[in-house]
C-alpha positions in Angstrom: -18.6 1.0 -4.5 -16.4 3.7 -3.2 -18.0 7.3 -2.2 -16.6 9.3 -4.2 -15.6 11.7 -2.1 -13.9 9.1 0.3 -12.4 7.8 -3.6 -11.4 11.3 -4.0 -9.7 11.5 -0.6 -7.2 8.2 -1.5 -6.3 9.5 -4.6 -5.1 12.6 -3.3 -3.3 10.3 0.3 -2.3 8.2 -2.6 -0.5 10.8 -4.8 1.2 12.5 -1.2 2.7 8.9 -0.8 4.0 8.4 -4.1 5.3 12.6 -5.2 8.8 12.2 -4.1 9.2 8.9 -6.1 8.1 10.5 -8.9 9.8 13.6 -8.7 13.2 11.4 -8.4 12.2 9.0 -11.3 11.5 12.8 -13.5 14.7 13.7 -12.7 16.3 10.7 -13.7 14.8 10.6 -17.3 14.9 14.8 -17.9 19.0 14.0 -17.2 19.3 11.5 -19.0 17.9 13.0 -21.8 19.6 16.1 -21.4 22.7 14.3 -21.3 22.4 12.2 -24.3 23.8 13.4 -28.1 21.0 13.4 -30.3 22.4 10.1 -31.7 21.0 7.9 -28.6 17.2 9.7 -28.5 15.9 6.5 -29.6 18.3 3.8 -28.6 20.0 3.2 -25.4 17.9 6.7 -24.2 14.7 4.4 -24.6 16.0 1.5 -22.6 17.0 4.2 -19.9 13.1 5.8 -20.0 11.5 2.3 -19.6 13.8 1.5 -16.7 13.4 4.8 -14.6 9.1 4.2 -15.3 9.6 0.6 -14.6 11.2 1.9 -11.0 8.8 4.4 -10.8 5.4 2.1 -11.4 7.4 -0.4 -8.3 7.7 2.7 -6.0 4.3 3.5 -6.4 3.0 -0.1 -5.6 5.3 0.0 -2.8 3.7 3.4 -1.1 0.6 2.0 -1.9 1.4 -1.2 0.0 2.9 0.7 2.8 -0.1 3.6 3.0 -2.7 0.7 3.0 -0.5 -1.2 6.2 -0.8 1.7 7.9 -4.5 3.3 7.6 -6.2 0.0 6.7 -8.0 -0.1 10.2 -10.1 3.3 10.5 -11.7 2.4 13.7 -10.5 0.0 16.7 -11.8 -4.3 16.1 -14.6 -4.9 18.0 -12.9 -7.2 21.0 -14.1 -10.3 21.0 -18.0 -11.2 22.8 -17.7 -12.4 26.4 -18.3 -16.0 27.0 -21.5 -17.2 28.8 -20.8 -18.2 32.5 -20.3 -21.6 33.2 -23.0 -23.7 35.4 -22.2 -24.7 38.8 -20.3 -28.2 38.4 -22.5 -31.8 39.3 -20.6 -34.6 40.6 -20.9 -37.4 37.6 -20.2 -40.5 39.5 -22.2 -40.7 42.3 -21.6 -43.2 45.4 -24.3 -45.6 45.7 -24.8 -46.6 49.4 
C-alpha cells in the first residue's frame, strides 16, 4: 500500500502532467457550447462533449505513461555482484612417462 503522503505527492505530479490537457479539452466543450443554438444542446452538442472527454481521459493516460517513464527509477540499480575469481588452471591430460 502507498503512503499516503507519497499517494498524495503523485496525485498532485499527476494533475501538473495532465492541467494543460485539460484546460484545452475545457475550452473545446465551453466553445462548443457557446457556439451551438439552443436546438443542438442535446444532439450533435452531446456527440461533441463525449469526444473532447474521450480525448481528454487519452491525454491523461498518456502523461501518465510518460510521467511514470520518466521518474519510475527513484534511486540508481544496484550494478550487478562481482563474480568470484577463477582458480588457477590444472592441466587435464597429463603425459604419462
Amino acid at each position: 500500500m502507498i503512503d499516503p503522503d507519497e499517494r498524495e505527492t503523485r496525485i498532485q505530479a499527476a494533475l501538473e502532467r495532465i492541467r494543460p490537457a485539460a484546460e484545452d479539452s475545457l475550452r473545446e466543450m465551453a466553445e462548443a457550447v457557446v457556439d451551438r443554438p439552443p436546438s443542438e444542446l442535446f444532439r450533435s452538442l452531446e456527440v461533441d462533449l463525449r469526444d473532447a472527454a474521450h480525448d481528454l481521459a487519452a491525454a491523461v493516460q498518456q502523461a501518465e505513461a510518460d510521467g511514470r517513464k520518466k521518474g519510475a527509477t527513484r534511486v540508481p540499480a544496484p550494478s550487478a555482484p562481482t563474480a568470484p575469481s577463477t582458480h588457477a588452471s590444472t592441466p587435464t591430460g597429463r603425459a604419462t612417462s
